[in-house]
N, C-alpha and C positions, 0 to 999 in steps of 0.2 A: 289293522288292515293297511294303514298306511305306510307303514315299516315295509310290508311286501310289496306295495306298491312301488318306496324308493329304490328298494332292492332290486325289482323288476325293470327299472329306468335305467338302476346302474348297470347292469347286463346290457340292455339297448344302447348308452354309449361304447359301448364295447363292439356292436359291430359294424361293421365297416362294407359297402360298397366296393369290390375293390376297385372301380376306375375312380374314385373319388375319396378325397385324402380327411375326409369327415366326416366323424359318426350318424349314420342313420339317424340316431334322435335328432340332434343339431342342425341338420340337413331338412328337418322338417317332415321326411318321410312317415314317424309314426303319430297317428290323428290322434291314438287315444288309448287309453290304458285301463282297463277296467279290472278289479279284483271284488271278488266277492267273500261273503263270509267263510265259506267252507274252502278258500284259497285258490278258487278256479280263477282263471285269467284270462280275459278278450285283449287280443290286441288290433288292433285296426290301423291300417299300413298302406301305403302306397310306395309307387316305384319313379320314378322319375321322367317314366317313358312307358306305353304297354310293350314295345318294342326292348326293353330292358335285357340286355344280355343275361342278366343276374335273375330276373323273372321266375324261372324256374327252382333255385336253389337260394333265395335269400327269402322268401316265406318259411320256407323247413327250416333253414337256420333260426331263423329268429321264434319260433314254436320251440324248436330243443333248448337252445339257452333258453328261455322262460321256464320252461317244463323243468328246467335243472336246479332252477331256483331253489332251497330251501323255503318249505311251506308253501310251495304250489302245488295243489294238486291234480291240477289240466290246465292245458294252454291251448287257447283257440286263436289263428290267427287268419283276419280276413284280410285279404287286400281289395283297396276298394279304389275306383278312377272317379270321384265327386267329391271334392273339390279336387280338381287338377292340382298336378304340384306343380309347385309354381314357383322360380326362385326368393319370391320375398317370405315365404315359410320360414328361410333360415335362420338362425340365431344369427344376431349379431358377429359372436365369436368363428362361426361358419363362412359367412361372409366376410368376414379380415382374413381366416385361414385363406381361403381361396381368392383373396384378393377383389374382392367383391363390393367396395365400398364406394 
């Protein structure tokens, strides 16, 4: 399970925001990542803004790369606004990308 899991995350820095020059995971966007035994997948997500241009198309994105994962067998993804996102989510490395330090 945890092999899908990583797998699952390496997909997530794969996508990309496009007004923002760093991956969703690292950006602090995805709360959490859950796989179960039979390979289903929760992802729990947030946007930066509810106003988010990307609002509408980066939840579906981020459901199909999961879903495309080898050994996933459903991907669920909820977006949720509790806890606000907040710029101190980000990684470290997030924060030097964008000059944030």
């Amino acid at each position: 399970m945890n092999d899908l899991k990583n797998a699952v995350i390496a997909v997530l820095t794969g996508i990309y925001d496009p007004e923002i020059p760093v991956n969703i995971y690292e950006i602090g966007l995805i709360y959490a990542v859950e796989v179960d035994d039979a390979g289903r997948v929760r992802v729990e997500m947030t946007l930066t803004s509810p106003m988010c241009p990307v609002a509408e198309s980066l939840p579906p994105e981020v459901r199909d790369k999961v879903a495309a994962v080898e050994g996933v067998t459903a991907a669920d993804v909820e977006v949720v606004w509790d806890p606000p996102w907040d710029p101190e989510m980000m990684t470290e490395a997030a924060r030097l990308e964008l000059g944030m330090f």
